[in-house]
MDTraj code that builds the backbone (N, CA, C; nanometers):
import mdtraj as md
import numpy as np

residues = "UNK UNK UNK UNK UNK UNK UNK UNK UNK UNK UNK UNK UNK UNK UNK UNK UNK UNK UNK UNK UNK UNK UNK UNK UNK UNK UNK UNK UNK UNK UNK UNK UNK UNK UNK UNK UNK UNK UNK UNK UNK UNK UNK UNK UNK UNK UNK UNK UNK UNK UNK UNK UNK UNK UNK UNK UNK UNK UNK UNK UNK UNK UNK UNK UNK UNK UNK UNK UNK UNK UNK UNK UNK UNK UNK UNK UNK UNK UNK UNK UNK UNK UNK UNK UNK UNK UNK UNK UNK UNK UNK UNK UNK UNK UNK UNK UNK UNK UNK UNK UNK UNK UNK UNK UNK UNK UNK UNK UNK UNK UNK UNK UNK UNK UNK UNK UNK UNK UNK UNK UNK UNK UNK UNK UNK UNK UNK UNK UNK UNK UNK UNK UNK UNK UNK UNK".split()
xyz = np.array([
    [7.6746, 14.3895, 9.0632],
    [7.6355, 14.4119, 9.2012],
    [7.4943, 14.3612, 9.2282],
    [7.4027, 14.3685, 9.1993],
    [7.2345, 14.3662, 9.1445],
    [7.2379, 14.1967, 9.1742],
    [7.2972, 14.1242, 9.1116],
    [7.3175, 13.9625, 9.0791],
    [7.3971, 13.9182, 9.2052],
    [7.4503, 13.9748, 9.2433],
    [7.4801, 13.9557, 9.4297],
    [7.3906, 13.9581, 9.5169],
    [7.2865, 13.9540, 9.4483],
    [7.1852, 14.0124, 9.6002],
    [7.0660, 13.9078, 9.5976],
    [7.0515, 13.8482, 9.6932],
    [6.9596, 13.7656, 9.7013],
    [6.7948, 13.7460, 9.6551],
    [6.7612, 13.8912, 9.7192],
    [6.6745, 13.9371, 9.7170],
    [6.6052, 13.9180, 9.5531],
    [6.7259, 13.9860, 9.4851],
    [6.6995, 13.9770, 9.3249],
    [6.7152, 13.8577, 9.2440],
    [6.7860, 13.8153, 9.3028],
    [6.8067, 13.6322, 9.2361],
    [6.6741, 13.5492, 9.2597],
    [6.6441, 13.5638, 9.3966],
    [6.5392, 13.4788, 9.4231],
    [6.4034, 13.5385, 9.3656],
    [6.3798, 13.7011, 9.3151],
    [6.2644, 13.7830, 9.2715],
    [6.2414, 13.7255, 9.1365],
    [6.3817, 13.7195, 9.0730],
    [6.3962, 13.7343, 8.8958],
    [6.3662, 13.5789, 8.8829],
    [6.4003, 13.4916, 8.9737],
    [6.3969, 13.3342, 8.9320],
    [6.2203, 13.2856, 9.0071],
    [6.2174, 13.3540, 9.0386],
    [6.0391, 13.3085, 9.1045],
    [6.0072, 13.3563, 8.9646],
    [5.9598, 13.5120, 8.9311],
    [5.9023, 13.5506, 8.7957],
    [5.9540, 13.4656, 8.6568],
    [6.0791, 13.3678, 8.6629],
    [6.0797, 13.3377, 8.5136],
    [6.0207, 13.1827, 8.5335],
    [6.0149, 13.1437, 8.6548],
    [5.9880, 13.0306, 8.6485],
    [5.8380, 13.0081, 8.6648],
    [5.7354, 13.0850, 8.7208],
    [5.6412, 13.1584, 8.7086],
    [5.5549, 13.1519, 8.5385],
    [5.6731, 13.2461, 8.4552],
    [5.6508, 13.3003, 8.3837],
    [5.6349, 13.1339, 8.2636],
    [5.7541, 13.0699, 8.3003],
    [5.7554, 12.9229, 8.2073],
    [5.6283, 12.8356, 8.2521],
    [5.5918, 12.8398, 8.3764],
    [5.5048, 12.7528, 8.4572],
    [5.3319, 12.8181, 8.4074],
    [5.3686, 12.9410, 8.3615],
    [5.2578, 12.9643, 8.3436],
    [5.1693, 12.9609, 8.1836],
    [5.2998, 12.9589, 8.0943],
    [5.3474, 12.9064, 7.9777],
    [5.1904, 12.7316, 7.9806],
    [5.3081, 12.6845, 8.0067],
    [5.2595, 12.5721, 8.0325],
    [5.0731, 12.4882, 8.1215],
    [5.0672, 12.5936, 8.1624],
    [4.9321, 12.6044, 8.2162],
    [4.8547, 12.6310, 8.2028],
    [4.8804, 12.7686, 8.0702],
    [4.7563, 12.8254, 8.0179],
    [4.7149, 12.7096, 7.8931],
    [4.7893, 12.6064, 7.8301],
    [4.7299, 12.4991, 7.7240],
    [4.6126, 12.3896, 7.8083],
    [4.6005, 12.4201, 7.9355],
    [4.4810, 12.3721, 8.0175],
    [4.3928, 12.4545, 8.0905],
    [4.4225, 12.5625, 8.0245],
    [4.3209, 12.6501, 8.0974],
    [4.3045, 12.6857, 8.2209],
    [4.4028, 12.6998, 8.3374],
    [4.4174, 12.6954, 8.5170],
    [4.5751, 12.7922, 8.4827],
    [4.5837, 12.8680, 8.5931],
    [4.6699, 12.9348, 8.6367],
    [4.8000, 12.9027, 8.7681],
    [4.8957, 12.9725, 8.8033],
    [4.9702, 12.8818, 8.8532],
    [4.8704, 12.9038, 9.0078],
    [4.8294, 12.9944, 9.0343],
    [4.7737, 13.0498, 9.1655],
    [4.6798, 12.9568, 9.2120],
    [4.5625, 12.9411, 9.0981],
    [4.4773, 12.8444, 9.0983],
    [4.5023, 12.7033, 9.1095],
    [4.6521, 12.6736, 9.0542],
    [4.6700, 12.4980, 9.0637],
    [4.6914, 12.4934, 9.2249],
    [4.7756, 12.6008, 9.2838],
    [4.8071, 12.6288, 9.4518],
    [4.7101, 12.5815, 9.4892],
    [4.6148, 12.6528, 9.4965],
    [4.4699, 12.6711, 9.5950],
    [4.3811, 12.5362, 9.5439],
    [4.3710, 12.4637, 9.4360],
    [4.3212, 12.3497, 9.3857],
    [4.4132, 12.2482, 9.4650],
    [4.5092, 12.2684, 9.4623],
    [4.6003, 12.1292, 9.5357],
    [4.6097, 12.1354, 9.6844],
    [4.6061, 12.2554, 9.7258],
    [4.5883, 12.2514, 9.8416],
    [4.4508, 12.1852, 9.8566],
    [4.3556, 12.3003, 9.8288],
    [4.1949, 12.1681, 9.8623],
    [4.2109, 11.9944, 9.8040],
    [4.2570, 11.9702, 9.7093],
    [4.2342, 11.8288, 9.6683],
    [4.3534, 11.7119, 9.8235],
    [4.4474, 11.8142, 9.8622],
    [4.5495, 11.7129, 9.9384],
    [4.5374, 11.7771, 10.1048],
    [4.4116, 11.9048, 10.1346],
    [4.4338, 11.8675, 10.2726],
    [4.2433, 11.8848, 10.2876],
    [4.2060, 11.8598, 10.1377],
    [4.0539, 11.8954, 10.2109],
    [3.9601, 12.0078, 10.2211],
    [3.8468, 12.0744, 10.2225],
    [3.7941, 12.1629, 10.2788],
    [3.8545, 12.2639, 10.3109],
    [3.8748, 12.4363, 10.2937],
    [3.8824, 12.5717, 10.3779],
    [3.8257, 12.6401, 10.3475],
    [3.7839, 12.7030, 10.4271],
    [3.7341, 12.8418, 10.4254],
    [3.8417, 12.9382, 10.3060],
    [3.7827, 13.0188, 10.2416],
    [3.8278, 13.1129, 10.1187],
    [3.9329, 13.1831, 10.2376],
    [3.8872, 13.2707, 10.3294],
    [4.0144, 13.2910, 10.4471],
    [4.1207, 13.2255, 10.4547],
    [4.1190, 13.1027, 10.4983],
    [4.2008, 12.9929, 10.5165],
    [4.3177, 12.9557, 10.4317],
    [4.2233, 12.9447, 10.3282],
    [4.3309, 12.9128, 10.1736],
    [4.4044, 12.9872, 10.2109],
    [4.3789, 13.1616, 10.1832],
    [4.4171, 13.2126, 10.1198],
    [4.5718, 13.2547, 10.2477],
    [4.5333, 13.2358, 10.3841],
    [4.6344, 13.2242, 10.4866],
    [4.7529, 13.1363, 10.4278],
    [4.7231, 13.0350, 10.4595],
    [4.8305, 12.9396, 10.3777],
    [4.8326, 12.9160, 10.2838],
    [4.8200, 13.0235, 10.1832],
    [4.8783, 13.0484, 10.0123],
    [4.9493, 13.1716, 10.0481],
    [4.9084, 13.2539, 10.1414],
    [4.9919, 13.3960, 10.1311],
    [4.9284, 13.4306, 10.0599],
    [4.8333, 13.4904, 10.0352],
    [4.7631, 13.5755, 9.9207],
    [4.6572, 13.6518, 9.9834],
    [4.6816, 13.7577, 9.9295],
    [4.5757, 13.8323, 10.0104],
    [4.4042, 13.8605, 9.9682],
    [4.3325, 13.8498, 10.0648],
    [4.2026, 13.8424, 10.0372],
    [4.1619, 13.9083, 9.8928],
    [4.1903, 14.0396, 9.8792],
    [4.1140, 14.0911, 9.7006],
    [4.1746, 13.9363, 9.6151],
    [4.2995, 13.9153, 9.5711],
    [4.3565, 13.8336, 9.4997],
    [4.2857, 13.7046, 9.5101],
    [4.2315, 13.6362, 9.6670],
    [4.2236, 13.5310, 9.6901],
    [4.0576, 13.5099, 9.6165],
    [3.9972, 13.6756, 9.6823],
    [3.8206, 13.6414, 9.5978],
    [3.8774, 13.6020, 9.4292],
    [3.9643, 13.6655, 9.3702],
    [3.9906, 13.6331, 9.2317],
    [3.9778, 13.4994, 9.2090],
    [4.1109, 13.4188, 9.2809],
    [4.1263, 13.3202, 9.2566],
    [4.0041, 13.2354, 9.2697],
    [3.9883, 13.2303, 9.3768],
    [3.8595, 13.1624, 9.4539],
    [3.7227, 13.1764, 9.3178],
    [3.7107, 13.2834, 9.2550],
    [3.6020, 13.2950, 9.1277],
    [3.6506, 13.2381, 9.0278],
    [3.7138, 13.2383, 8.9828],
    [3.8098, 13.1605, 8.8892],
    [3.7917, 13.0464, 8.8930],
    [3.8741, 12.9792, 8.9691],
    [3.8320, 12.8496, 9.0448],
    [3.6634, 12.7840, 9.0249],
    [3.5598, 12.8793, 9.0654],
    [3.4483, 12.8240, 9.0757],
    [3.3585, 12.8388, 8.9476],
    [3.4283, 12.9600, 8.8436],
    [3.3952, 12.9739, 8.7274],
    [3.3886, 12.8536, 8.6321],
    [3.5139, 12.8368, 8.6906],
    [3.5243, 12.6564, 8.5534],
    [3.4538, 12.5258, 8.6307],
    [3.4459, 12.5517, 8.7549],
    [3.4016, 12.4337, 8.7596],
    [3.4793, 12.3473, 8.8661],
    [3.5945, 12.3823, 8.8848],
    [3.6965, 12.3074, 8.9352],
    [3.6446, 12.3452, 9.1084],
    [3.5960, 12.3902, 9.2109],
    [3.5771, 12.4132, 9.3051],
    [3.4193, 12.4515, 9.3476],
    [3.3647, 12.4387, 9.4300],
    [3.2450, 12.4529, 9.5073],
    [3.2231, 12.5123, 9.6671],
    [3.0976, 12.5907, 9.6440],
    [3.1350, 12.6569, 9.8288],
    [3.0141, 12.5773, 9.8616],
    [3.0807, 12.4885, 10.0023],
    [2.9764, 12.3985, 10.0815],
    [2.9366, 12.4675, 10.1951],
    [2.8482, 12.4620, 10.2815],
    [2.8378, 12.5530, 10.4328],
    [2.9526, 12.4414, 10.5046],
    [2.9903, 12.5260, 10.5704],
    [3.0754, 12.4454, 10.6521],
    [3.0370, 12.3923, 10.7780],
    [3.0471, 12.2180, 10.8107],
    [2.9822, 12.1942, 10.9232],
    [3.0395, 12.2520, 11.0703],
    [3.1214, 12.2794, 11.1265],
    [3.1256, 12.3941, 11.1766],
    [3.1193, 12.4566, 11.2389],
    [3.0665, 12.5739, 11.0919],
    [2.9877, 12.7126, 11.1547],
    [2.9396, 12.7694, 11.0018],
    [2.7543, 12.6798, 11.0028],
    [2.6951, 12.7032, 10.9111],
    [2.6755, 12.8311, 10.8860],
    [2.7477, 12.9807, 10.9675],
    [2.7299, 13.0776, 10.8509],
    [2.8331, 13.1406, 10.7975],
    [2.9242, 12.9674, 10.7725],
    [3.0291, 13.0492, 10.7083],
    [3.0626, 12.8963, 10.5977],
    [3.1400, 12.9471, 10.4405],
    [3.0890, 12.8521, 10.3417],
    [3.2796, 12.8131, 10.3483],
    [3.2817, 12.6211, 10.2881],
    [3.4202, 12.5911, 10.2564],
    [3.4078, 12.5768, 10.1061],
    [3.5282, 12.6018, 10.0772],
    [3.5455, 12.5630, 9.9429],
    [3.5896, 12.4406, 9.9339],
    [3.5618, 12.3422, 9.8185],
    [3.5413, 12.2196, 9.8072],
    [3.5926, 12.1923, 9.6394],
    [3.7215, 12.0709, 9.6306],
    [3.7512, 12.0729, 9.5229],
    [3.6191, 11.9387, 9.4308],
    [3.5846, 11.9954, 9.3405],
    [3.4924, 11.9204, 9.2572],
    [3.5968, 11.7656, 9.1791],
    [3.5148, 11.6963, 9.1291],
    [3.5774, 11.5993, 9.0601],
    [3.6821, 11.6740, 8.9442],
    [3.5923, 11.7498, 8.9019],
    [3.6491, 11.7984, 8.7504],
    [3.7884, 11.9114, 8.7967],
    [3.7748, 11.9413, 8.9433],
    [3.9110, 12.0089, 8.9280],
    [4.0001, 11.9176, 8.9895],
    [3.9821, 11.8132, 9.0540],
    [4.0708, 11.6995, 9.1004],
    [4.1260, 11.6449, 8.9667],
    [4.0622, 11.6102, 8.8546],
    [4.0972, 11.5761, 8.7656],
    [4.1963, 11.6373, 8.6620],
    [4.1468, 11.7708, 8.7120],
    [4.2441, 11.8787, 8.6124],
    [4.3727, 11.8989, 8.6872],
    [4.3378, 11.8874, 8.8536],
    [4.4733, 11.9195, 8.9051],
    [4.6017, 11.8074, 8.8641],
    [4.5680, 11.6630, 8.8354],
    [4.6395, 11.5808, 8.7935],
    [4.7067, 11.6255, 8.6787],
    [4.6724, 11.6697, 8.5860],
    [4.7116, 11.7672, 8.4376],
    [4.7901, 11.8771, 8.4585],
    [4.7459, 11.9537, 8.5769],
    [4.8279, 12.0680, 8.5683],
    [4.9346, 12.0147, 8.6866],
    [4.9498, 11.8875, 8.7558],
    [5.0658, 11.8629, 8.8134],
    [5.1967, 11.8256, 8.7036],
    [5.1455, 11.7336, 8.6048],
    [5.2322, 11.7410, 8.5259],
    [5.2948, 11.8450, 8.4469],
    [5.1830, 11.9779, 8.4210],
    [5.2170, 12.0863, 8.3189],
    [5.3408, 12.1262, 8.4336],
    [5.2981, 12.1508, 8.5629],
    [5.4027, 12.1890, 8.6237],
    [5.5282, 12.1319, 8.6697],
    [5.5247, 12.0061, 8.6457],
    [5.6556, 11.9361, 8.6385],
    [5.7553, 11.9429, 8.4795],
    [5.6547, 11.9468, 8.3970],
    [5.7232, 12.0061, 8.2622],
    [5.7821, 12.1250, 8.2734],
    [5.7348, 12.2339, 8.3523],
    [5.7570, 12.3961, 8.3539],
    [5.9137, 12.3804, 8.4581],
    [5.9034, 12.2924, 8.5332],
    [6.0107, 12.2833, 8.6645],
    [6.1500, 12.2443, 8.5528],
    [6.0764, 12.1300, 8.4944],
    [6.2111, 12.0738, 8.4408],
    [6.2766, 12.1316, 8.3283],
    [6.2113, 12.2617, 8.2438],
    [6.2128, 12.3451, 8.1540],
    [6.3144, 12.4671, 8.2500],
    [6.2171, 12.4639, 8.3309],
    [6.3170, 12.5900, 8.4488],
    [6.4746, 12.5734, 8.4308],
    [6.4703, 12.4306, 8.5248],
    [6.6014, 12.3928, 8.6086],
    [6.6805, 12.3459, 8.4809],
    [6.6657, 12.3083, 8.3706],
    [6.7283, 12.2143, 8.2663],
    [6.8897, 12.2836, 8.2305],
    [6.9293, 12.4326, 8.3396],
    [7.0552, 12.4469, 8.2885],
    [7.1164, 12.3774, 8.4207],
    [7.0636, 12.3220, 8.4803],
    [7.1420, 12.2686, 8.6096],
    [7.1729, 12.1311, 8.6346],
    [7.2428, 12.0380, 8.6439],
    [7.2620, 11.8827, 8.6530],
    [7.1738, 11.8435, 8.7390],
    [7.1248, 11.7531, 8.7782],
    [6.9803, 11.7059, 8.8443],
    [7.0531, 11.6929, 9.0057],
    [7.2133, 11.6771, 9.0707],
    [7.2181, 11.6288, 9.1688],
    [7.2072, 11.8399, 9.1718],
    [7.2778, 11.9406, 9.1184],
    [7.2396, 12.0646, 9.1560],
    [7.0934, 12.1090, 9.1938],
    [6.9835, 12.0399, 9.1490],
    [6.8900, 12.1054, 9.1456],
    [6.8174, 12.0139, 9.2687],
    [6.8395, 11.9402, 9.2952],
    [6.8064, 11.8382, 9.4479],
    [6.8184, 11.9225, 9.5280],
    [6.9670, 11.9821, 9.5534],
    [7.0305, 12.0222, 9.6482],
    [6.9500, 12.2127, 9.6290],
    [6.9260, 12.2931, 9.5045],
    [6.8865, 12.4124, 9.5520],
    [6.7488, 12.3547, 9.6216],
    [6.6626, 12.2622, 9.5855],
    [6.5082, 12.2417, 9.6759],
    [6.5382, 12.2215, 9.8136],
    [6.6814, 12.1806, 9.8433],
    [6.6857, 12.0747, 9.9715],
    [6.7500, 12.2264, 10.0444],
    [6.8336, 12.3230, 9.9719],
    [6.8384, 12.4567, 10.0543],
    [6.7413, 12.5316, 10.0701],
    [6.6311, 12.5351, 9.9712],
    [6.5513, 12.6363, 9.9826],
    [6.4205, 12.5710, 10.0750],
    [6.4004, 12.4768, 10.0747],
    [6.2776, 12.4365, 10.1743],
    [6.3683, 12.4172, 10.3443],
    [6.5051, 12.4312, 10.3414],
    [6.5305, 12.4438, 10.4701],
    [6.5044, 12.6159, 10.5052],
    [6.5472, 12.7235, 10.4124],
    [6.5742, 12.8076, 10.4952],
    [6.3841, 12.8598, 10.5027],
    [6.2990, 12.7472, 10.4469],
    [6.1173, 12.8086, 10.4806],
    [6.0862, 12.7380, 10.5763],
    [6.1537, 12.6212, 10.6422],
    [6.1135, 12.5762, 10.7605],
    [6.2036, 12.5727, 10.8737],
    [6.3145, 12.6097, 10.8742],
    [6.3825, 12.6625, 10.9768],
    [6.3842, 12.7699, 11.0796],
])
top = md.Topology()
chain = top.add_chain()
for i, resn in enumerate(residues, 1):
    res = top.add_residue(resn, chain, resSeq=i)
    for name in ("N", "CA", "C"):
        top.add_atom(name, md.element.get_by_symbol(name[0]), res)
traj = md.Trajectory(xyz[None], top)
């Protein structure tokens, strides 16, 4: 009954894939949360720690985490933002642009580790259902 339910399919398969993805991420030292919020800054630019953390879904305590994390290693920087100089963007550094390239692959290893019980035209088609029913 439990395995009928969406809710739990989609809970248990986020956490294992998560769980493989994260496998794979910790041999570079970045987290899966952190590659989020790194790729987001490296592919749209500049946000505010707010901002990110809006379009990551994560909520502010979690996001200061990430966001320290992030600036701990090196991989991110807070600039004033032009703006509204009294408020700071976060800014991806060379060295986390560089790392995000590394952990794109760790995470394409972790995907294909995931999906590897599924034939490749199955696993097209769960991305091509599941990014319809997030933008529909």
């Amino acid at each position: 009954m439990l395995y009928d339910r969406l809710g739990f399919l989609l809970g248990r398969a986020h956490l294992e894939h998560r769980r493989v993805a994260a496998a794979h991420l910790a041999e570079i030292g970045i987290d899966p949360r952190e590659v989020g919020a790194l790729g987001v800054l490296v592919t749209e630019g500049p946000h505010s720690q707010q901002r990110l953390g809006g379009i990551m879904g994560i909520d502010r305590s979690t996001m200061v985490a990430v966001t320290d994390g992030l600036e701990s290693k090196g991989l991110v920087r807070r600039e004033r933002n032009p703006q509204d100089r009294r408020a700071y963007a976060l800014v991806a550094t060379p060295r986390g642009q560089r790392l995000l390239a590394r952990a794109t692959d760790a995470v394409e290893q972790a995907e294909s580790e995931f999906l590897a019980g599924l034939p490749a035209a199955e696993q097209r088609r769960l991305k091509h259902l599941l990014r319809r029913l997030l933008t529909e």
